[in-house]
Each structure stands twice: as structure tokens, then as C-alpha cells.
N, C-alpha and C positions, 0 to 999 in steps of 0.2 A: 219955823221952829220957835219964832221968838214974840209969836201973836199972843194978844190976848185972847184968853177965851172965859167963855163962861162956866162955874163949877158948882152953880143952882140955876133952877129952874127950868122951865119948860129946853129951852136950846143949851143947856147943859151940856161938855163935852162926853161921850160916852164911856172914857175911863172913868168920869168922875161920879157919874151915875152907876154905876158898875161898883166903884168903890161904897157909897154910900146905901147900896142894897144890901151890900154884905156886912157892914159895920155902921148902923145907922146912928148911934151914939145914942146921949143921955136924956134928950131934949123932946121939946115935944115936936121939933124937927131933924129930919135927917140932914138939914143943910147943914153946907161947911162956914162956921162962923165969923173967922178971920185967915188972913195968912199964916202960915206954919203948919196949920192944922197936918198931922201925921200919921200915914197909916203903911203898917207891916204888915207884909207880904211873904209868905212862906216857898219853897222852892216847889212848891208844886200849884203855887199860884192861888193859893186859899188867902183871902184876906184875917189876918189872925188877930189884929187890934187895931183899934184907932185912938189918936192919942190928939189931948187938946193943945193948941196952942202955946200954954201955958208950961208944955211938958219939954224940956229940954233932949238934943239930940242924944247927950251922955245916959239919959235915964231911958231913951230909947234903945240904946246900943247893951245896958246890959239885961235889957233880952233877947239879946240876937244870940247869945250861948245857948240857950235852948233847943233854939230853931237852928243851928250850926250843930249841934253836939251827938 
């Protein structure tokens, strides 16, 4: 539960490839650039955004009324 794993490149875990198919972000790569990096998930399992690093959980949380509402 508490291994490292990988979430670029070839041996990439497959949720992480998975997430980055569907939200491959701004860059000229789909990889994930640092820790934090955030991505929402809708209740029927659609990845809905990815959010940078840089973006705090509060400004993640108020769009989860959206996807809640």
C-alpha cells in the first residue's frame, strides 16, 4: 500500500497512465511534474480536470458543488 511507484514513463502505474490519457494537461508533456499534482474525478468516473501543483485543495474543493449538485 505504501510502495513507491512510478507515475511517468514507460513502467508507469496504470491508474496514473489512465489519468493522464484523459487529462493530459498544458505542457508539451502529459507527465506529472511534481507532487500534489490533482486530478477530479466525477461519480461516474470521467476524469473532469487536472489541476497543478500549485493549486490548493480549497480551490479544488469549490468545484466539487458542481459535480455534487
Amino acid at each position: 500500500m505504501f510502495a513507491k511507484i512510478d507515475v511517468n514513463g514507460d513502467s508507469a502505474a496504470g491508474l496514473y497512465q489512465w489519468l493522464k490519457s484523459e487529462q493530459p494537461g498544458d505542457g508539451d508533456s502529459s507527465d506529472i511534474v511534481w507532487n500534489f499534482e490533482k486530478f477530479l474525478v466525477n461519480a461516474n468516473g470521467d476524469v473532469v480536470k487536472r489541476f497543478a501543483p500549485t493549486v490548493s485543495p480549497e480551490e479544488v474543493a469549490e468545484q466539487l458543488d458542481d459535480l455534487l449538485g
